[in-house]
BAKOLZA-851463 format. One record per atom (N, C-alpha, C): residue number from 1; residue in one letter; atom name; x, y, z. Coordinates in Angstrom, 1 decimal. Layout:
pos NUM code a site CA X X Y Y Z Z $
...
# end
This chain:
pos 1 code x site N X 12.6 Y 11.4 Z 7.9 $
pos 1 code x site CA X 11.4 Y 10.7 Z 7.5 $
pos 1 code x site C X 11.2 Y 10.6 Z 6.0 $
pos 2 code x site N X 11.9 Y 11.5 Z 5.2 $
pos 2 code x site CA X 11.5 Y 11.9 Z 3.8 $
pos 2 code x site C X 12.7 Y 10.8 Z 3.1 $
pos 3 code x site N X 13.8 Y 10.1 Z 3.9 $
pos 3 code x site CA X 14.9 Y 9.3 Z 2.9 $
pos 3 code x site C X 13.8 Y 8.2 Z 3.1 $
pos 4 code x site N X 12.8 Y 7.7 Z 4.4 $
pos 4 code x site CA X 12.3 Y 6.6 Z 4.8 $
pos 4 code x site C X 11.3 Y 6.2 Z 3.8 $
pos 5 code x site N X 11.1 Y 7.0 Z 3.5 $
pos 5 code x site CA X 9.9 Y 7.2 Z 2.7 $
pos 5 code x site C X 10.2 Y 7.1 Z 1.0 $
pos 6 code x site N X 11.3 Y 7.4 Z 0.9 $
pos 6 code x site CA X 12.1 Y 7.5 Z -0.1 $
pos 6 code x site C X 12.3 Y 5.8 Z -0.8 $
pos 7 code x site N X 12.6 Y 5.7 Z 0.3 $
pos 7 code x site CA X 13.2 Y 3.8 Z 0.3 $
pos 7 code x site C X 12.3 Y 3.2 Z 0.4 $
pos 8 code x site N X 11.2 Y 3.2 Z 0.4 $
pos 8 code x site CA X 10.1 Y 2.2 Z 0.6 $
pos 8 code x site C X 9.2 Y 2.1 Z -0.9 $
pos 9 code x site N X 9.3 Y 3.5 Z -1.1 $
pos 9 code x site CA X 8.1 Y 3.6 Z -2.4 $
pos 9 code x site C X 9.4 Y 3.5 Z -3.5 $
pos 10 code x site N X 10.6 Y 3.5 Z -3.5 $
pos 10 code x site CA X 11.5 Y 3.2 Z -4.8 $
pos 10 code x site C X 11.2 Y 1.6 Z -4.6 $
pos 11 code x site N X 11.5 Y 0.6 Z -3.7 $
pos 11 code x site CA X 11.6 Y -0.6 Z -3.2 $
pos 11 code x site C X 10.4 Y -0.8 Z -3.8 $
pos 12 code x site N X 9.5 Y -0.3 Z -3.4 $
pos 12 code x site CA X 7.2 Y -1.0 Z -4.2 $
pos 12 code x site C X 7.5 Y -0.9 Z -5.6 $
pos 13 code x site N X 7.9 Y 0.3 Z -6.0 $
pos 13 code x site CA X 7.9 Y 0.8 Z -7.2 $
pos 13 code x site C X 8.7 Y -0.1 Z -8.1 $
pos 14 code x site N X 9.9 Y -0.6 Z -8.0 $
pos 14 code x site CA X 11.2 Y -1.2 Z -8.3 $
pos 14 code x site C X 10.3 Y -3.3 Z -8.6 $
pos 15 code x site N X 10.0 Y -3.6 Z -7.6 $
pos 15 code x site CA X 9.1 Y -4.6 Z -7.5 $
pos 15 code x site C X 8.2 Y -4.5 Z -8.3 $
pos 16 code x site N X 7.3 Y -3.6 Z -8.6 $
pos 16 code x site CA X 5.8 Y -3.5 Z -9.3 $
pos 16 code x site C X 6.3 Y -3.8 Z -10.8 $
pos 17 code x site N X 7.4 Y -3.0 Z -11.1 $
pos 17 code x site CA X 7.6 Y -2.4 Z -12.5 $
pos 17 code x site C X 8.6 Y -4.2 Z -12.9 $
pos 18 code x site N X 9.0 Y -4.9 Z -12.2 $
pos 18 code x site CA X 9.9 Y -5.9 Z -12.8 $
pos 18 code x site C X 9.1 Y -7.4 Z -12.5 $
pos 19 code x site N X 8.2 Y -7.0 Z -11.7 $
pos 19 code x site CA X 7.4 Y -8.6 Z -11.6 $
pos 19 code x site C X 6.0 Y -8.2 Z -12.6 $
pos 20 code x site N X 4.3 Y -8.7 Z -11.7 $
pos 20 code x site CA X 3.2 Y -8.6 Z -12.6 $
pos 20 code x site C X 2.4 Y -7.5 Z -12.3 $
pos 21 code x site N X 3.1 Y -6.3 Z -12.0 $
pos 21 code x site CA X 2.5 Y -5.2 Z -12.0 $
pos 21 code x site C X 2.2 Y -5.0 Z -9.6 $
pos 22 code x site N X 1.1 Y -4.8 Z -9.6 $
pos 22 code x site CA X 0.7 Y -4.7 Z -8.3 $
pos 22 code x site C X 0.2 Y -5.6 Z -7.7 $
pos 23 code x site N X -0.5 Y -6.5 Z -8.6 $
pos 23 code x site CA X -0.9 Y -7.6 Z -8.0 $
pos 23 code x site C X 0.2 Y -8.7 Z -7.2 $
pos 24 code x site N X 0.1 Y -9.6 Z -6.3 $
pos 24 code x site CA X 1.1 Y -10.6 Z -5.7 $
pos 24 code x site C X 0.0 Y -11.5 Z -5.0 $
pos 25 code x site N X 0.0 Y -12.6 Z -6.2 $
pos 25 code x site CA X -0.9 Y -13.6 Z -6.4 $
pos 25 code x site C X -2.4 Y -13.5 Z -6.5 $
pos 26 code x site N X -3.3 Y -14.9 Z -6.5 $
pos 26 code x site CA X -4.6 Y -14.1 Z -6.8 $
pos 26 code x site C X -4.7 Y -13.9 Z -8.2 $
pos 27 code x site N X -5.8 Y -13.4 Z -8.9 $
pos 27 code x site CA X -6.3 Y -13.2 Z -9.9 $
pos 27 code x site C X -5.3 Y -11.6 Z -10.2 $
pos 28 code x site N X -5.0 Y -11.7 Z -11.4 $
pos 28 code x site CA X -3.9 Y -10.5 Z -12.0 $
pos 28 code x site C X -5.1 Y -9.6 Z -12.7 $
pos 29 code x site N X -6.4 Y -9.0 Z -12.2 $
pos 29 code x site CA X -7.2 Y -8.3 Z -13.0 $
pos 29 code x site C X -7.9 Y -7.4 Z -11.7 $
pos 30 code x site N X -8.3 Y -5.9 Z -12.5 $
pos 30 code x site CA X -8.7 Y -4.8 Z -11.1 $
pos 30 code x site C X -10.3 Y -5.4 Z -11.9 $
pos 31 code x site N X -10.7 Y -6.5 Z -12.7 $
pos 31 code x site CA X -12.2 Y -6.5 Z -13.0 $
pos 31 code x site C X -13.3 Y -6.7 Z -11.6 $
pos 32 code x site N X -12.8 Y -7.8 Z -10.6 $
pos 32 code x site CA X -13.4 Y -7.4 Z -9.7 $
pos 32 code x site C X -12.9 Y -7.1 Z -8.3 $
pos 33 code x site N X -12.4 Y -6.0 Z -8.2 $
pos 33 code x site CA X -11.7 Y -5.7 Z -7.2 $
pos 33 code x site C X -12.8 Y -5.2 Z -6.5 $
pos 34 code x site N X -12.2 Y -4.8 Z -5.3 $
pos 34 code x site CA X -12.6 Y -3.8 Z -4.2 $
pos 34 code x site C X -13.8 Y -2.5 Z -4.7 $
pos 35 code x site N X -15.0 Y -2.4 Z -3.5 $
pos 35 code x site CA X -15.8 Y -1.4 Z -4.3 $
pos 35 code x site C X -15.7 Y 0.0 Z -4.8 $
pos 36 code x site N X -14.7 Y 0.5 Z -3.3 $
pos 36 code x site CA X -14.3 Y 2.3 Z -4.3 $
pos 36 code x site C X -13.0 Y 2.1 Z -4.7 $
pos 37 code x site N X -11.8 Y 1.1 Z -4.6 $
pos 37 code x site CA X -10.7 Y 1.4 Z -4.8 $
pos 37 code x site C X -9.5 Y 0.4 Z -5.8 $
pos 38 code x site N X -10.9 Y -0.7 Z -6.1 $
pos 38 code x site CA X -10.1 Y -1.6 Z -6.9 $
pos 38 code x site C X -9.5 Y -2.4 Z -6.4 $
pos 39 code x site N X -8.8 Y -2.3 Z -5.2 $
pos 39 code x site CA X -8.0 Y -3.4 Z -5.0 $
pos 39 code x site C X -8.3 Y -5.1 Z -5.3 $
pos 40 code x site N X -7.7 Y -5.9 Z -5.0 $
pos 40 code x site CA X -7.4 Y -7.1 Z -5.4 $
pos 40 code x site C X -8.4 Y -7.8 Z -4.1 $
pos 41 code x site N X -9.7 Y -9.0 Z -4.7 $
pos 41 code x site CA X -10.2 Y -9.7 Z -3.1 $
pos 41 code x site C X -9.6 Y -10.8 Z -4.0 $
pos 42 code x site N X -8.8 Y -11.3 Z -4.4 $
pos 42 code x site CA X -8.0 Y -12.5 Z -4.5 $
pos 42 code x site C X -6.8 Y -12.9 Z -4.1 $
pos 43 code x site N X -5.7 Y -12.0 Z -4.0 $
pos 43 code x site CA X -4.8 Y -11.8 Z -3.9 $
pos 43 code x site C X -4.0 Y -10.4 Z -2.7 $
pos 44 code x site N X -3.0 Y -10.7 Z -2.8 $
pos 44 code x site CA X -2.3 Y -9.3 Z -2.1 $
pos 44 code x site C X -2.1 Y -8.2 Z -3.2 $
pos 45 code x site N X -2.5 Y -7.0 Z -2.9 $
pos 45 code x site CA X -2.6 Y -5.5 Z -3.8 $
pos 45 code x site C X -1.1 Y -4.8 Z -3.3 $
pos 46 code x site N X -0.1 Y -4.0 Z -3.7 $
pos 46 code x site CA X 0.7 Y -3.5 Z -3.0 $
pos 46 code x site C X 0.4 Y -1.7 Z -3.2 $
pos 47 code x site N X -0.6 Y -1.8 Z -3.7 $
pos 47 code x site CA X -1.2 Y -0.2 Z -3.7 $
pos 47 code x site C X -1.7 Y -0.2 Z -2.1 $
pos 48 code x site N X -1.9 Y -0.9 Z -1.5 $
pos 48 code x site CA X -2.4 Y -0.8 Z -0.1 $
pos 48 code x site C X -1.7 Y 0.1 Z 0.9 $
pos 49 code x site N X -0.3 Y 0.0 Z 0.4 $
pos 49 code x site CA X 0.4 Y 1.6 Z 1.0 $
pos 49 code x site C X -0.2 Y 2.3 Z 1.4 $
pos 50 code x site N X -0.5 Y 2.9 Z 0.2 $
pos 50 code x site CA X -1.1 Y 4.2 Z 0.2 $
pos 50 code x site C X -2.2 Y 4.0 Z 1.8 $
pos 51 code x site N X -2.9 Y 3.4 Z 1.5 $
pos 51 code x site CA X -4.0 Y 3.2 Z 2.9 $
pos 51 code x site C X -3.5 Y 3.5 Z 4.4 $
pos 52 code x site N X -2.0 Y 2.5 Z 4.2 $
pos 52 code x site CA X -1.4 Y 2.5 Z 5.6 $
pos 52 code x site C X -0.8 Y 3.6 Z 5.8 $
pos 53 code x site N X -0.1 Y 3.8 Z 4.7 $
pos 53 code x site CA X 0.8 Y 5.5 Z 4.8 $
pos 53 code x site C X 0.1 Y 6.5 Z 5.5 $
pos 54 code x site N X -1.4 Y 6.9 Z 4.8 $
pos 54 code x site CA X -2.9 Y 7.9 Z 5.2 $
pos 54 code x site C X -3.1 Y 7.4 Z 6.8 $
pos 55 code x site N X -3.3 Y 6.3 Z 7.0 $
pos 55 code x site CA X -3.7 Y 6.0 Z 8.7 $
pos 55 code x site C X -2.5 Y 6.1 Z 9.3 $
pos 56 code x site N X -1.2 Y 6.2 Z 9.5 $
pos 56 code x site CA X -0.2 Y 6.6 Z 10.3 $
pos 56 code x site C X -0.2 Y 7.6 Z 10.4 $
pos 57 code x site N X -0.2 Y 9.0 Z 9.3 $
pos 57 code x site CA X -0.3 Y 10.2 Z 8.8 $
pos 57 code x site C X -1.1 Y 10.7 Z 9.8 $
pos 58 code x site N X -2.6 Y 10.3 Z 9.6 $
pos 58 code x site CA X -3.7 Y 11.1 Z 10.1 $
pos 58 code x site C X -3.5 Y 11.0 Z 11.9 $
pos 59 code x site N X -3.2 Y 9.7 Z 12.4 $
pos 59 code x site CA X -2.9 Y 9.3 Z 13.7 $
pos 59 code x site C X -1.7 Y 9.9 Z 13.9 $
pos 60 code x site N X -0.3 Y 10.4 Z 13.1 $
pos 60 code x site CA X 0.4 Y 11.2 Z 13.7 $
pos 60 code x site C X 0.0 Y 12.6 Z 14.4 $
pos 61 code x site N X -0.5 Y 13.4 Z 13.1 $
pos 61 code x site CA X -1.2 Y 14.4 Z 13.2 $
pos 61 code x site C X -2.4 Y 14.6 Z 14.4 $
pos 62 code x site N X -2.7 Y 13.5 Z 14.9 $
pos 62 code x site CA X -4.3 Y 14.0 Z 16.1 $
pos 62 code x site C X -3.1 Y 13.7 Z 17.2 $
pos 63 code x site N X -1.6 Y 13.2 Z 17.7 $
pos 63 code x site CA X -0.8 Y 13.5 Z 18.7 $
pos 63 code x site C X -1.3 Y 12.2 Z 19.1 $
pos 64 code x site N X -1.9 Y 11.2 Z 18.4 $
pos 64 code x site CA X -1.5 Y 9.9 Z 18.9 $
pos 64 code x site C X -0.4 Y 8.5 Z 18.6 $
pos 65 code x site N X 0.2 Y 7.9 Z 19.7 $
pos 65 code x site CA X 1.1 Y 7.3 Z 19.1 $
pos 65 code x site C X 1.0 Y 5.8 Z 18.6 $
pos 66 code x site N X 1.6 Y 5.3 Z 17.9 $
pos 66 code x site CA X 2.0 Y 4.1 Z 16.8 $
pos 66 code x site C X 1.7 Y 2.9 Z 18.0 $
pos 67 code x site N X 1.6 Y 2.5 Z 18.9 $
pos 67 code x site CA X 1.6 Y 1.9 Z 19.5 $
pos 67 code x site C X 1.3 Y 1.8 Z 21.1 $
pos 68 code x site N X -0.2 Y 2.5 Z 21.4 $
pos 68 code x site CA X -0.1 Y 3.0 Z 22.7 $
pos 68 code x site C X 0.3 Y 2.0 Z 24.2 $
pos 69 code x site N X 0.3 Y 2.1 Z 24.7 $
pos 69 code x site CA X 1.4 Y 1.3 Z 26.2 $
pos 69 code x site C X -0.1 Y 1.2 Z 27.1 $
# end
């Protein structure tokens, strides 16, 4: 889990740092982002990881699964 993880945030990271930062389209400014976390209401944010990483995390952790049947 720790190479998978590895390879995702070099890949965001690798992207962020050679295009216009985190933003991907949309207005390129945190002036009016999101109320506690800044993100982008114009555009796609790729800080949003973080978000989805924490809800898979926490849902691993309570022993429920990724896709229940």
């Amino acid at each position: 889990m720790i190479e998978q993880g590895c390879v995702l945030g070099s890949a965001t990271g690798a992207y962020m740092s050679n295009g216009t930062g985190h933003w991907v389209g949309g207005v390129q400014s945190d002036t009016n982002g999101s109320l506690f976390f800044g993100w982008s209401r114009t555009g796609g944010d790729l800080r949003l990881w973080t978000a989805v990483t924490l809800a898979v995390f926490v849902q691993a952790m309570m022993g429920r699964p990724l896709f229940p049947v």
